[in-house]
C-alpha positions as a Markdown table, in Angstrom:
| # | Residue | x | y | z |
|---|---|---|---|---|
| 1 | Unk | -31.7 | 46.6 | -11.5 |
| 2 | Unk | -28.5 | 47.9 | -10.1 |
| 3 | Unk | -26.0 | 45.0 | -9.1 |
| 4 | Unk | -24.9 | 47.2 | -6.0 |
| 5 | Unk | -26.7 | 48.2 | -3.0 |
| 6 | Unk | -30.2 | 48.2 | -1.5 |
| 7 | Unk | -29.3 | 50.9 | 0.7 |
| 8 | Unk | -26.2 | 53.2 | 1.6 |
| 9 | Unk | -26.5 | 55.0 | 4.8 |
| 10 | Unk | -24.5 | 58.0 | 5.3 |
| 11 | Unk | -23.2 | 58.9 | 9.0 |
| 12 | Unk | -24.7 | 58.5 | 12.3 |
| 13 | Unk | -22.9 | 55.9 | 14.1 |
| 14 | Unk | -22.0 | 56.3 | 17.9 |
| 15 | Unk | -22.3 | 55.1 | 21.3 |
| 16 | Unk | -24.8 | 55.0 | 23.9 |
| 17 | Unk | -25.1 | 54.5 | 27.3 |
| 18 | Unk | -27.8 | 53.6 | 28.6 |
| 19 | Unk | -29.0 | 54.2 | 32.6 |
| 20 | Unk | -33.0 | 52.7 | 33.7 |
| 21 | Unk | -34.0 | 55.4 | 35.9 |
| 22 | Unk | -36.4 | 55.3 | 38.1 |
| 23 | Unk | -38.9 | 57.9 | 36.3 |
| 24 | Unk | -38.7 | 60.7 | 34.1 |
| 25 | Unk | -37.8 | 63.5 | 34.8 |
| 26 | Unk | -35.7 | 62.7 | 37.3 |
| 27 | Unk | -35.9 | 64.7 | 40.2 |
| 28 | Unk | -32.3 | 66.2 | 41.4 |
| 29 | Unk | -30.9 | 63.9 | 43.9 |
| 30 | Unk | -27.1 | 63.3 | 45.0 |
| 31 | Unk | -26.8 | 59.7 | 43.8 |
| 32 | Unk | -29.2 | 57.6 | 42.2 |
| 33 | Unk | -28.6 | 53.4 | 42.6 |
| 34 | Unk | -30.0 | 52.0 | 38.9 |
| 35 | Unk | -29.7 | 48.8 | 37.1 |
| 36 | Unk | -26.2 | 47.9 | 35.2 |
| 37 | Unk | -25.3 | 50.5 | 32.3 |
| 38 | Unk | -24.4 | 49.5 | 29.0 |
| 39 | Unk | -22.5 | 51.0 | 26.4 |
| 40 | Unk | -24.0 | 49.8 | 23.0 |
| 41 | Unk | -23.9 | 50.8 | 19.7 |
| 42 | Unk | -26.4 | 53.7 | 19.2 |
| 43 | Unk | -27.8 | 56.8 | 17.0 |
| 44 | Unk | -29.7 | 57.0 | 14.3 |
| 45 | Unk | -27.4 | 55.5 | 11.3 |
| 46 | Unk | -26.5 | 52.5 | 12.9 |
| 47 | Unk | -30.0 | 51.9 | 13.4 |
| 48 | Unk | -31.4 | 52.3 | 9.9 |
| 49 | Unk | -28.4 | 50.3 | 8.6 |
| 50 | Unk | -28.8 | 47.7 | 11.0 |
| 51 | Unk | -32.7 | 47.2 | 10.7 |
| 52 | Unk | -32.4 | 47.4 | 7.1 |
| 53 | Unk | -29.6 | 44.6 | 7.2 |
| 54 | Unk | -31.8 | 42.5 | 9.4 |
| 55 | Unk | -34.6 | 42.7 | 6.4 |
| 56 | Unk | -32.5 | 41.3 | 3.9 |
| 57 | Unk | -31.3 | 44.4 | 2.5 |
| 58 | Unk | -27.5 | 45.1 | 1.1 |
| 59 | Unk | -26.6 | 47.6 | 3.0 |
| 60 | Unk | -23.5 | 49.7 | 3.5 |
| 61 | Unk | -22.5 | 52.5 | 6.4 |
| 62 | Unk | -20.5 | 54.8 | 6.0 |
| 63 | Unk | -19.2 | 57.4 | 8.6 |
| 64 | Unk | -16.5 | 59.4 | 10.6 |
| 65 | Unk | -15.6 | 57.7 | 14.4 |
| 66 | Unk | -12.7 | 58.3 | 16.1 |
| 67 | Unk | -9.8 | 55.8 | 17.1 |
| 68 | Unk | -11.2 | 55.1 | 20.7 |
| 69 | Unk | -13.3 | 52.6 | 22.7 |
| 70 | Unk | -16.2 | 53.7 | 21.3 |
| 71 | Unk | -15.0 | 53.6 | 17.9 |
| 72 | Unk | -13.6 | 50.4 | 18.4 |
| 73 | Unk | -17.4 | 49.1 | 19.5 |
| 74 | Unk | -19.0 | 50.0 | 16.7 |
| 75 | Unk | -16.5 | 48.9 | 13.9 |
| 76 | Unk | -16.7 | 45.5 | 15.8 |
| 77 | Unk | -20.6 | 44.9 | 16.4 |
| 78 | Unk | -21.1 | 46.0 | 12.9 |
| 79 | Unk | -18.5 | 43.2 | 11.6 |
| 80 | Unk | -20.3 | 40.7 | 14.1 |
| 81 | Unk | -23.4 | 41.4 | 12.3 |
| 82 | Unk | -21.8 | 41.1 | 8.7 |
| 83 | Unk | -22.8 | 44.6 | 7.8 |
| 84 | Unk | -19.9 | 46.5 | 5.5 |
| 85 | Unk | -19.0 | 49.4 | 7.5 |
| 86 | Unk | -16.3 | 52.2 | 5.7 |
| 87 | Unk | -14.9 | 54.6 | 8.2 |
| 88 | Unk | -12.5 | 57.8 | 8.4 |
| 89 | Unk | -11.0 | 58.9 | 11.4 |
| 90 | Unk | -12.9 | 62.1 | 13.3 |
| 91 | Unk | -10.0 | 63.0 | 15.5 |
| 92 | Unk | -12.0 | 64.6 | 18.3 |
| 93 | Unk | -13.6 | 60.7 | 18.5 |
| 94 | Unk | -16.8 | 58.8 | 18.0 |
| 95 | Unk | -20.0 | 60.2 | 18.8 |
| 96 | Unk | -21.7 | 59.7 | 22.6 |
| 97 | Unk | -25.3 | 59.6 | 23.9 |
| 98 | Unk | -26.3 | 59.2 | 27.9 |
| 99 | Unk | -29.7 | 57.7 | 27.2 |
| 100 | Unk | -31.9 | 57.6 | 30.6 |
| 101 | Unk | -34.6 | 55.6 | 30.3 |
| 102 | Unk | -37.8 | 55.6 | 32.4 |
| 103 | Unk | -39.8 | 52.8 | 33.6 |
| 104 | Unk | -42.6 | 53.1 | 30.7 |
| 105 | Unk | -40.0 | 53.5 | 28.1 |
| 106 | Unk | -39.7 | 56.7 | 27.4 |
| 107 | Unk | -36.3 | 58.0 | 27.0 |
| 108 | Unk | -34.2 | 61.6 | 27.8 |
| 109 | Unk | -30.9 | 61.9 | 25.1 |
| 110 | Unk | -27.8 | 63.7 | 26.2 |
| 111 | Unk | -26.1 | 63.6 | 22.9 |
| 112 | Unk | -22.4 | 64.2 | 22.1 |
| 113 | Unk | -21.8 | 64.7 | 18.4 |
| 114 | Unk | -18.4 | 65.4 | 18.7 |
| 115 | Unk | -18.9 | 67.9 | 16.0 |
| 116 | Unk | -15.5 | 69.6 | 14.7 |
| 117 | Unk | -15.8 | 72.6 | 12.0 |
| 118 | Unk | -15.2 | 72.1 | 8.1 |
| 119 | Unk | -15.7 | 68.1 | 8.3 |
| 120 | Unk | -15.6 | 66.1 | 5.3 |
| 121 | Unk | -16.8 | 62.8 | 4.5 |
| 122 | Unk | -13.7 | 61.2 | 1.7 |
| 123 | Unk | -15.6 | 60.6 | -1.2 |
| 124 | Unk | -13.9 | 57.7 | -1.6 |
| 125 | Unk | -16.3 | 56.1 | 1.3 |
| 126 | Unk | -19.3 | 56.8 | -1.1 |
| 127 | Unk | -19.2 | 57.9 | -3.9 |
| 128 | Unk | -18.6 | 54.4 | -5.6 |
| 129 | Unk | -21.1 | 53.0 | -3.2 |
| 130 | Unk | -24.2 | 55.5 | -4.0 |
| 131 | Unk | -23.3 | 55.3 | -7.7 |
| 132 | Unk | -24.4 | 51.4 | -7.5 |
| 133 | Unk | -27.2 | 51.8 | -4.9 |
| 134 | Unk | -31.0 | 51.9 | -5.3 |
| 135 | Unk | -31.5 | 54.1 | -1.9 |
| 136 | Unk | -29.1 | 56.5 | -0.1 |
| 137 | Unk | -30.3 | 57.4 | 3.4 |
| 138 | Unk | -28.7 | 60.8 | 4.7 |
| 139 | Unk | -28.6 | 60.7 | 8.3 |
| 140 | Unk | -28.3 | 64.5 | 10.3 |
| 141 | Unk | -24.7 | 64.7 | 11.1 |
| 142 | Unk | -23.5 | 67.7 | 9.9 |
| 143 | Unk | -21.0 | 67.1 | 7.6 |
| 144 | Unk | -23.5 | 64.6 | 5.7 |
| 145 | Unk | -25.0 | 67.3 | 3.8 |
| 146 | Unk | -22.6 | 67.7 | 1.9 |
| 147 | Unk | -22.8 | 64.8 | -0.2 |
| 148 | Unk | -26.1 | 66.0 | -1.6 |
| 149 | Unk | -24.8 | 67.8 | -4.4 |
| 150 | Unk | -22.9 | 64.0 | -5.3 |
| 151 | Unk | -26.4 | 62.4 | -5.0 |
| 152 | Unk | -28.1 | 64.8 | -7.3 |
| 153 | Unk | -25.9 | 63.6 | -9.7 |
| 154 | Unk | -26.4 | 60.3 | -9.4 |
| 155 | Unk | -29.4 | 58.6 | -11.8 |
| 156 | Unk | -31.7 | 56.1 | -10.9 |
| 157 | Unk | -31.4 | 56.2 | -6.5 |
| 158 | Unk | -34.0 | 57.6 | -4.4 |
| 159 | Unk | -32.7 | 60.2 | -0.7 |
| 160 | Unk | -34.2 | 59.5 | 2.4 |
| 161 | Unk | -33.6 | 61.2 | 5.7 |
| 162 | Unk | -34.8 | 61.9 | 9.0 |
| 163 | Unk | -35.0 | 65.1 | 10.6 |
| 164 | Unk | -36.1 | 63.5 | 14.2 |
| 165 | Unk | -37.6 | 66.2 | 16.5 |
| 166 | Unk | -37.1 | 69.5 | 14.0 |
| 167 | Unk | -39.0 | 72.1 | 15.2 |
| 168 | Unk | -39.7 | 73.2 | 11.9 |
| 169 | Unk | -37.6 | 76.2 | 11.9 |
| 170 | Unk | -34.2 | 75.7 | 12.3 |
| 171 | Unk | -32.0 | 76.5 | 9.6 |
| 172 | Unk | -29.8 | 73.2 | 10.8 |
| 173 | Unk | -32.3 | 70.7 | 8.9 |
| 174 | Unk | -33.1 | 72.6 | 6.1 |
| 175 | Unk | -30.8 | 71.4 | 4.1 |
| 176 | Unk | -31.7 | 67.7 | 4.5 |
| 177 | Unk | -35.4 | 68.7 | 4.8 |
| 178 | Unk | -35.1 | 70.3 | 0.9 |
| 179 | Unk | -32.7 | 67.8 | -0.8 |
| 180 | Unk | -34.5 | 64.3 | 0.1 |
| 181 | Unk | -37.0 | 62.7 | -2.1 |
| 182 | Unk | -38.2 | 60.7 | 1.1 |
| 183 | Unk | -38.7 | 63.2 | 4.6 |
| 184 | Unk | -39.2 | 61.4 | 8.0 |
| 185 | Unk | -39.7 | 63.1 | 10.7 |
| 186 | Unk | -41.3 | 63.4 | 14.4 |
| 187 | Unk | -44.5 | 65.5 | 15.8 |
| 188 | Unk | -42.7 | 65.8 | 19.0 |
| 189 | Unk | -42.1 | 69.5 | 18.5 |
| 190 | Unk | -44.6 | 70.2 | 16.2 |
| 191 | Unk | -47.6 | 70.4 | 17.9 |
| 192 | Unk | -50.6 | 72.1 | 15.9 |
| 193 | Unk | -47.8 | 73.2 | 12.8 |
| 194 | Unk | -47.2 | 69.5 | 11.7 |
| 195 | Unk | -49.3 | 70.0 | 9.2 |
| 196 | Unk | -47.9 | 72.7 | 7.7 |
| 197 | Unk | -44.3 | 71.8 | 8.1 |
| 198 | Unk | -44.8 | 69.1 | 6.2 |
| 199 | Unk | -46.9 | 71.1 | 3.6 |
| 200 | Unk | -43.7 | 73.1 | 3.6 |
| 201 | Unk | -41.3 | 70.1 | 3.1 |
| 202 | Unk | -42.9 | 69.0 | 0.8 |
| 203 | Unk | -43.4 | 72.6 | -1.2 |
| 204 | Unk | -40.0 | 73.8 | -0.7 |
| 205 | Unk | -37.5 | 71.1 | -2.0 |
| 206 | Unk | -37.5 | 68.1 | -3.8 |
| 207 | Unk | -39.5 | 66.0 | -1.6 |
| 208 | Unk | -42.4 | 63.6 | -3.0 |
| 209 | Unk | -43.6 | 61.9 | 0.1 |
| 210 | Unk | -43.3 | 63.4 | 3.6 |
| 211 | Unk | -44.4 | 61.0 | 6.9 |
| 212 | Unk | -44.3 | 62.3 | 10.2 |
| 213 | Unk | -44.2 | 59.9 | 13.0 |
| 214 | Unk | -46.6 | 60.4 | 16.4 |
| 215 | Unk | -46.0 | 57.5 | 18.8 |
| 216 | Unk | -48.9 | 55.7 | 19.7 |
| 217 | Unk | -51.2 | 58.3 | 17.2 |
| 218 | Unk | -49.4 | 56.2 | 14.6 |
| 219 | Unk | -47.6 | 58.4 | 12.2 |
| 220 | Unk | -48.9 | 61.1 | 9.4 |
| 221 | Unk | -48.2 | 60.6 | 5.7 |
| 222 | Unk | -48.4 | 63.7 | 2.7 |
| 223 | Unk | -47.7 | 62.8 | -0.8 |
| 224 | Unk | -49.5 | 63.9 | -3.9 |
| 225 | Unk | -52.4 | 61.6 | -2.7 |
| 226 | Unk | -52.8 | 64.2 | 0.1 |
| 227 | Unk | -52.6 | 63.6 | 3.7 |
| 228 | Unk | -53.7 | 60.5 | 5.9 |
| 229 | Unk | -53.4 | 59.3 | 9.0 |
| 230 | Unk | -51.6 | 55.5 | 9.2 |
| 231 | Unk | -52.5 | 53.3 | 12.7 |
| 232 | Unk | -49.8 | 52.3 | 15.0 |
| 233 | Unk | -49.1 | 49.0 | 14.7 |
| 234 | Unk | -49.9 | 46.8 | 18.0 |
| 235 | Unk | -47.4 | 46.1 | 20.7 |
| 236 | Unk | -45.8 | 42.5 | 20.0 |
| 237 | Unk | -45.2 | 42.7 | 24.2 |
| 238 | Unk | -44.8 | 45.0 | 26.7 |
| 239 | Unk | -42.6 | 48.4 | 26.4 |
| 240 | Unk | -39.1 | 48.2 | 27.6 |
| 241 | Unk | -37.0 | 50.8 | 26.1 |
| 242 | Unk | -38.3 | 53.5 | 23.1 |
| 243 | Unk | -34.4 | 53.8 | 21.7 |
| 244 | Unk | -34.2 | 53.0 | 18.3 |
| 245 | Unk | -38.1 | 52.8 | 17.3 |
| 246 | Unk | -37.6 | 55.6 | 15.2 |
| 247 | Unk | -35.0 | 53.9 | 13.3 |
| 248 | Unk | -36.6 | 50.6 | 12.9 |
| 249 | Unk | -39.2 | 52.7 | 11.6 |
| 250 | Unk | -37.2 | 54.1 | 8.6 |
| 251 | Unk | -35.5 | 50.8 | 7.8 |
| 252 | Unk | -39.4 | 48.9 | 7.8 |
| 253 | Unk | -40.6 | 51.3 | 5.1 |
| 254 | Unk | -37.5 | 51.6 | 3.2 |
| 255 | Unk | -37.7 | 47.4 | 2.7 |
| 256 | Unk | -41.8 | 47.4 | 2.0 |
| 257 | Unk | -40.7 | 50.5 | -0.8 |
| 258 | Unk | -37.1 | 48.7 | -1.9 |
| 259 | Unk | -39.5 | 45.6 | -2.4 |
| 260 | Unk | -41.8 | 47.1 | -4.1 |
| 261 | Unk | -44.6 | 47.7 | -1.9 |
| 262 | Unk | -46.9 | 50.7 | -2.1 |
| 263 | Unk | -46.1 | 53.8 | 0.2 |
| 264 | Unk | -49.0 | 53.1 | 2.7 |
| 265 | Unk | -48.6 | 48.5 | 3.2 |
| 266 | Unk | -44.7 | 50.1 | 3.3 |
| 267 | Unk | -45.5 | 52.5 | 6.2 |
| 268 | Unk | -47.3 | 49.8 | 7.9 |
| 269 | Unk | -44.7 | 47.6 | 8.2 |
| 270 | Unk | -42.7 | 50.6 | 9.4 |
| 271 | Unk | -44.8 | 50.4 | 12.0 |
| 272 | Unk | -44.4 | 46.8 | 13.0 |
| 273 | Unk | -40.5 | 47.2 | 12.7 |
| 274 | Unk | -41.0 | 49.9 | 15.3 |
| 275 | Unk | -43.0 | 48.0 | 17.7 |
| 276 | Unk | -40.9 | 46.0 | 17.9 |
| 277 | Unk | -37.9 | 47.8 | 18.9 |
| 278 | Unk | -39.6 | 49.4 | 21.4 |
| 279 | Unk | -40.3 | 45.9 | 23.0 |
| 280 | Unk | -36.4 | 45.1 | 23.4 |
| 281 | Unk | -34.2 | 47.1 | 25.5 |
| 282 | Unk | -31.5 | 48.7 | 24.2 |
| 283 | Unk | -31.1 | 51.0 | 20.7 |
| 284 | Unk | -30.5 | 48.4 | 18.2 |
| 285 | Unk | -29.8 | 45.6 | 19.6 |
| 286 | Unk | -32.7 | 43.4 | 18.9 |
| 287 | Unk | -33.9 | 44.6 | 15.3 |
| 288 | Unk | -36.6 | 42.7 | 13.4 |
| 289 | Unk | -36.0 | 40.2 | 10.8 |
| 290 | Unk | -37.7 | 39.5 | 7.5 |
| 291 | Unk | -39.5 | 36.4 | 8.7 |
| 292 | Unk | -41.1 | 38.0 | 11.8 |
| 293 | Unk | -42.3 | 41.3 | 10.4 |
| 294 | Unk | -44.1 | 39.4 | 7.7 |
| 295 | Unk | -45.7 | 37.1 | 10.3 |
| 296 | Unk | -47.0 | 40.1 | 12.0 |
| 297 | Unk | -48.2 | 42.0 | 8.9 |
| 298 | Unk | -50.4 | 38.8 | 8.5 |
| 299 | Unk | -51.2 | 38.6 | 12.2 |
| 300 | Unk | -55.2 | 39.5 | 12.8 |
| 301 | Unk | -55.0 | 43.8 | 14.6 |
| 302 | Unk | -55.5 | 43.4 | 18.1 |
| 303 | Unk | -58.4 | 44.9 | 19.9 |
| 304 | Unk | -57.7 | 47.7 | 22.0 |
């Protein structure tokens, strides 16, 4: 067993703001009053890395944030928590979101990603760090796919990543869609095609297990066992903010699987960790730790 890490995540750290609006969409008005907004540390990187920290996992993050506020926020929260953070400067600054949130949960992004042309992440920030890992997850900030042709060198880790809302088509995600050993991604846009997208992730790269994610549905898993539907897990409380469920997602199956869990208990507890984010307001704030989301897996399923 490597001496190392359970899990290096690779970008996708920012900020985000978050505004509780009275419902969404929001229909054009000249000033809205809503509660207090927050700037919090956000998107999906921090997330995984967090929630997989909050399991028990060794975990380090890796990223480009600029020398601002917001970059300021996030080096400090993720130091408050105790999770290693390694960081080069993005001149053009950290990463933004504007998160409105309606009054069931659901949530509108206005993301920033501060992208600037021909970004590199110094290999000095991984390369060490993934050599002594048993996981790398590859969030989708663009200059993070690069580092795949590092990983494929590397023996012994498994790739995750997650492709969020891809459409299926875009050439953007492709590259992460192809390279990964482990695809998540979200029915949101897929609508009668999920299928078949993940058919095609799974056909067109180096992907073994593909699990698409469908709110309430519960999520959608392909491997060479075929594919099955998995249950949403029950709602530890009522819905306060859907940020970050996604995330907690990734970082519940990724500690079932680093623990050596098969796929589908592993996917399950994804589901838990999920549930509960979406029960605590803000992005990652609140993420589940390794006593509760056991206490839950062994919790009798509620009754609808």
């Amino acid at each position: 067993m490597k001496s190392g890490y359970d899990v290096v995540v690779i970008g996708g750290t920012g900020v985000d703001t978050t505004a509780y609006v009275p419902e969404l969409p929001l229909p054009y008005a000249d000033t809205y009053a809503v509660p207090p907004m927050i700037d919090r540390i956000g998107n999906t990187g921090s997330g995984v890395a967090l929630g997989c920290h909050a399991l028990g996992l060794r975990v380090r993050l890796v990223d480009l944030i600029g020398d601002d506020p917001q970059g300021r926020l996030i080096r400090e929260h993720l130091e408050t928590k105790g999770v290693e953070f390694g960081w080069a400067l993005a001149p053009q600054g950290t990463r933004r979101s504007v998160l409105l949130v309606g009054p069931d949960g659901r949530r509108l992004s206005l993301f920033d990603p501060r992208a600037a042309a021909g970004e590199r992440l110094p290999g000095e920030l991984y390369l060490t760090a993934a050599a002594e890992a048993r996981h790398v997850h590859v969030s989708l900030t663009d200059f993070s796919r690069h580092v795949y042709p590092d990983l494929e060198g590397l023996e012994g880790i498994s790739i995750s990543t997650d492709l969020h809302d891809w459409d299926g088509e875009n050439d953007y995600h492709k590259d992460f869609a192809h390279s990964s050993d482990l695809v998540f991604l979200s029915s949101a846009a897929l609508g009668s095609r999920r299928e078949a997208v993940m058919r095609g992730i799974l056909d067109g790269g180096r992907a073994t297990t593909v699990i698409c994610t469908a709110g309430a549905e519960g999520c959608h898993v392909l491997d060479a066992d075929g594919l099955r539907q998995v249950p949403a897990a029950p709602l530890p409380g009522p819905v306060i903010d859907s940020n970050g469920a996604g995330d907690a997602f990734v970082s519940g199956v990724l500690y079932g699987l680093l623990t050596g869990r098969p796929l589908d208990e592993s996917v399950l507890l994804g589901g838990i960790a999920g549930a509960h984010a979406c029960t605590a307001p803000g992005t990652h704030e609140d993420p589940i730790d390794e006593a509760t989301l056991l206490r839950r897996d062994q919790e009798p399923a509620r009754l609808p």
